[in-house]
C-alpha positions, 0 to 999 in steps of 0.5 A: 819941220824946220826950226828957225833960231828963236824956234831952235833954242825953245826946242833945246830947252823944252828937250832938256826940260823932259830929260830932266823929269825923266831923270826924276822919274828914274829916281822915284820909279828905280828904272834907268833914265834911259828908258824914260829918254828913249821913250821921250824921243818916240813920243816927241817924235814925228811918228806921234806927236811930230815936235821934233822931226828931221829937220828940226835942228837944221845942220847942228845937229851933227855938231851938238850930238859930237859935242855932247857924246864928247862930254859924255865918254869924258864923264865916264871916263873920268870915273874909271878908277885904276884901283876899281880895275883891278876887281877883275883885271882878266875879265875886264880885258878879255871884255874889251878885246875877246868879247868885243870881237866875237860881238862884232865876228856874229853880229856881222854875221847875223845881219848878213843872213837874217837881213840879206845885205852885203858882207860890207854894211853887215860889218858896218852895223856889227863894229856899231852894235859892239859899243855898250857905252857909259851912257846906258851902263851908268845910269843901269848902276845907279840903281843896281849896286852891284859888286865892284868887279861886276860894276868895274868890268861893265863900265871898263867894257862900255868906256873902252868899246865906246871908242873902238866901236865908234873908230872901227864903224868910221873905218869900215863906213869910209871903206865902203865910201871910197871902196878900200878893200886892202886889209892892211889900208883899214888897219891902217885908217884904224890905228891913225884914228886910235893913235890920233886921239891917245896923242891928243888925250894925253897932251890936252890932260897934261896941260889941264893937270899942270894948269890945274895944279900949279897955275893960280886960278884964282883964290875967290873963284878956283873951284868954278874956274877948275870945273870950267878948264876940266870941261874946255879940255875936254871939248878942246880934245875931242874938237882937236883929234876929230880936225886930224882924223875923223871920230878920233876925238872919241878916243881923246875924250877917253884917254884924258878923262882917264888920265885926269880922273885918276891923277891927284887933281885939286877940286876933284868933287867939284868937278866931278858934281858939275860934269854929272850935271852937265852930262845929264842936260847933254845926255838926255837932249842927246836921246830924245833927240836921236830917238824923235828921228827915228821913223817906224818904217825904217823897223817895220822893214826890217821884217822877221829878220831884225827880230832875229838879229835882236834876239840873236845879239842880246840872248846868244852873243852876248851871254857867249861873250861874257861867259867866255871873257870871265872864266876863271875870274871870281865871278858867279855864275849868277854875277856871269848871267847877269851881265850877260842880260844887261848888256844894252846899246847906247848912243854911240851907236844911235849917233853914228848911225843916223849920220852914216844914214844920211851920208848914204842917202847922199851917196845913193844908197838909201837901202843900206841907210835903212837897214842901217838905221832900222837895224841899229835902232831896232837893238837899241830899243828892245835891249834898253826896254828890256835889259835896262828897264829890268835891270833891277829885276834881273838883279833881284832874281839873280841876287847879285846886288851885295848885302845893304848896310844902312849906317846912320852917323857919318862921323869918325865911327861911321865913316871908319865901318863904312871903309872897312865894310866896302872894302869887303865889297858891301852897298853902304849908305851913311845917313848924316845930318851934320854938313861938315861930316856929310863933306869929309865922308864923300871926300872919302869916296864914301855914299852919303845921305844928308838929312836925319836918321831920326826921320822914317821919310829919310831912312826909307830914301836912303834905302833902309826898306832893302836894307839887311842892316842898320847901324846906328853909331852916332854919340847920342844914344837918344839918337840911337835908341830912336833909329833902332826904334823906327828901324825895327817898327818900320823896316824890319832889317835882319840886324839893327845895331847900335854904339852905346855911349853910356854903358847904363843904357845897354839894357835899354837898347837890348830890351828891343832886340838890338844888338848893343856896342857899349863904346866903354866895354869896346875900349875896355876889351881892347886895352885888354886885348893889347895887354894880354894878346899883342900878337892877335891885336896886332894881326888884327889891327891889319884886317883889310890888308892883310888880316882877315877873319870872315863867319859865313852859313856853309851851303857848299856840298864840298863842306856839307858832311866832311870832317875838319880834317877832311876839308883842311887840305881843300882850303886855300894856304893861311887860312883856318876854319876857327870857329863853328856855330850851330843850333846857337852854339859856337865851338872851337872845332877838331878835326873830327868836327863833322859840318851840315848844311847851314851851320855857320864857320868863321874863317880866319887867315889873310885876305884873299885866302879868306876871300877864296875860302868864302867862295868854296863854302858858300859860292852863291853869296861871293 
């Protein structure tokens, strides 16, 4: 149905009024929003309710899905961090050049024998399904916490694929059109586009960065004019590289929301706030919309084959790619298998896709904009149902989400465990009422609940129900008797712990169980400590850096029934088994010390011999 302006514009609204409940929905239910967009899209679609059709939006819909996927690839990219690559620096290359070629080499290859097409559309739909993206791998980490080198290699994957995915599918669509055929031309159409939208990316982030820093955006106003000159810049790259090259503004838009959001830019929080607002209106117009085109027929006439070409890039490309990019990185086998299953398709490929259709129709070619169509979307729905949908699930089973600490008080304390426990690689969740600590623990890069940990209600938003421990660390210990209180009666963690401000009190806290911090026997120990073992306090004061001592349960066969002195020399160099537990006793072990399954040893050495000798004593877990 056509839409006249007036029509136009209620249409939008209504659009984004659905992705604003789906994204509620996706709080409530922890299921990535995209499932709820995609969903939408059907039903708003011609196929059930027929609001929104093919001719719905006239001729703007090829400008407002550029626009948006612009503001999207920014956002993403905005929030890739150097410091987060380096997690897992092998994995995340192999991903994006190893991993993204075999995604392309068999997805061609499977289109063109399941489906029967030419070797030139096949290639077509395999450069579009290489693209994972930030618009369905975010959402998915929101509400799976995973660790930071799974979380850093998945986003790094869906950033970087996004643009090379889109650029290679312009260069292949173009070869097809004008009937290029030289490889040394497509190389060619390929590196003009990738090295369009680099030289524009840099030069629209130089400008915003000097603009940022050193022009006066006004005092009364600057955070607002901040945010509005990120967004311009933004838009102004993907509109410039996109005038010099098609689909080069892709890699423009990715190029300088990396540089920017890894540069030292003033306002970072409040652009970071308005870009995810505003990425989540275009990102869930931007869904429904491209899902409500889609006609049922376009994947009914995909037959027996786009199962298989399904099943075959989600159960067999896909695990073979990430199996073969992070081996001999420090990932687990379970970490391995799930990013094999989360791997869904976004809307880079859903977008090109339904305008490379309709420029097929135009050139007749209808039976290539078909399977072109059906094919994409046919992998787009069933990976995002059930790869996304389950995301958490798959998480769960596989026991890849790190241990969830609750901490209740963002002040100095709080915030100072939170940094050393993240720094480990654990989900931790401040709880803190006071907005000028709320404030300085997110400037920390820190995850913040704003409201009472004295509340059940808040407690349980924040997480406490998957929560393994709560840490009460506030200057109250009334506060802190209470949260132990409602975290013990209602959530039941493994560990509660609590700062004891007054030293009369610990017999109160230990009365239920909990695991009492007496501040002025804390401090105490510690001028002892420096009095008595400068050497030890001074090592110690580094852990992090580069001290660390680390106590784990030993389930490895390696470790199980071999002595001290057996297991010394299999242990990474400086690093020390200090400490073993066992049936509630702790010794400092010899060398004839013999270990059994589940005692628990306490590693002692630097950091990432600390962090290796976890790994061989207990793989599973690290």
């Amino acid at each position: 149905m056509a839409a006249g302006g007036g029509n136009l514009i209620t249409l939008v609204a209504a659009l984004i009024g659905v992705g604003v409940v789906a994204q509620i929905l996706s709080d409530r239910f922890q299921i990535p929003s995209v499932v709820f967009l995609l969903a939408s899209g059907v039903i708003l679609g011609p196929e059930v309710l027929g609001v929104v059709g093919p001719d719905s939006f006239g001729n703007a819909l090829s400008a407002i899905v550029g626009l948006s996927v612009a503001i999207i690839v920014f956002e993403g990219a905005f929030h890739l961090r150097i410091d987060r690559l380096r997690q897992a620096p092998t994995a995340t290359v192999k991903l994006v050049t190893v991993g993204a070629a075999i995604a392309f080499v068999g997805t061609t290859a499977v289109v063109h024998y399941a489906l029967g097409t030419g070797w030139a559309v096949a290639a077509l739909i395999g450069a579009l399904l290489v693209a994972t993206g930030p618009t369905v791998i975010t959402p998915i980490l929101e509400v799976v916490p995973v660790r930071n080198r799974v979380g850093a290699a998945l986003e790094t994957e869906g950033i970087v694929n996004d643009v090379t995915a889109a650029i290679l599918a312009v260069v292949i669509f173009e070869a097809i059109i004008q009937d290029v055929r030289a490889p040394g031309e497509l190389f060619a159409l390929f590196t003009e586009r990738l090295g369009t939208g680099i030289v524009v990316g840099l030069a629209v982030a130089a400008v915003v960065f000097y603009a940022l820093r050193y022009v006066d955006l006004s005092p009364g106003n600057a955070p607002q004019n901040a945010r509005l000159l990120v967004l311009g810049g933004a838009l102004v790259a993907y509109g410039a590289a996109d005038a010099v090259a098609t689909e080069a503004g892709i890699a423009a838009v990715a190029t300088a929301g990396i540089l920017l959001g890894n540069a030292d830019v003033p306002y970072e929080d409040e652009i970071t706030d308005f870009k995810g607002d505003v990425t989540l209106i275009v990102l869930s117009f931007v869904f429904i919309a491209l899902a409500a085109l889609l006609q049922f027929e376009y994947l009914l006439g995909l037959g027996l084959g786009g199962l298989i070409v399904a099943a075959v890039v989600a159960l067999v490309l896909r695990p073979l790619l990430v199996f073969v990019s992070t081996r001999g990185d420090r990932f687990t086998q379970e970490e391995r298998l799930f990013m094999s299953f989360v791997g869904p398709r976004g809307i880079i490929p859903a977008s090109v896709a339904t305008l490379f259709a309709v420029e097929f129709r135009a050139e007749g070619m209808p039976e290539a904009a078909s399977i072109l169509v059906g094919t994409v979307f046919l992998v787009i729905f069933l990976t995002v149902a059930l790869e996304a949908g389950l995301a958490r699930q798959i998480a769960e089973f596989l026991d890849v989400i790190p241990m969830r600490v609750i901490i209740i008080g963002a002040g100095n304390v709080g915030r100072t465990l939170a940094r050393r426990l993240e720094g480990r690689g654990e989900n931790v969740v401040l709880i803190e009422r006071d907005v000028n600590n709320v404030e300085q623990a997110r400037n920390a890069g820190l995850t913040v609940h704003h409201g009472d940990g004295t509340d059940t209600e808040v407690l349980r938003s924040a997480g406490a129900e998957n929560a393994k421990i709560v840490a009460t660390t506030t200057g109250d210990d009334d506060v802190n008797l209470l949260v132990a209180q409602l975290a013990e009666s209602k959530f039941a963690p493994e560990m509660i712990l609590a700062r004891v401000n007054n030293p009369d009190n610990v017999d109160a806290f230990e009365d239920l169980g909990v695991r009492a911090i007496s501040s002025v026997d804390a401090t105490a120990m510690a001028f002892d400590d420096y009095i008595e073992r400068p050497s030890l306090v001074n090592w110690m004061s580094e852990m992090g850096h580069e001290g660390e001592v680390q106590e784990i349960e030993v389930t490895s066969d390696e470790l199980v029934g071999k002595s001290i002195s057996e297991i010394g020399p299999k242990l990474p160099p400086r690093c020390l088994i200090a400490l073993v537990s066992r049936n509630g006793q702790t010794i400092v072990p010899d060398g004839s010390c013999t270990l059994e399954h589940g005692d628990r040893i306490t590693f002692i050495g630097d950091n990432e011999s600390v962090a290796e000798a976890l790994d061989f004593a207990h793989p599973e877990k690290n």
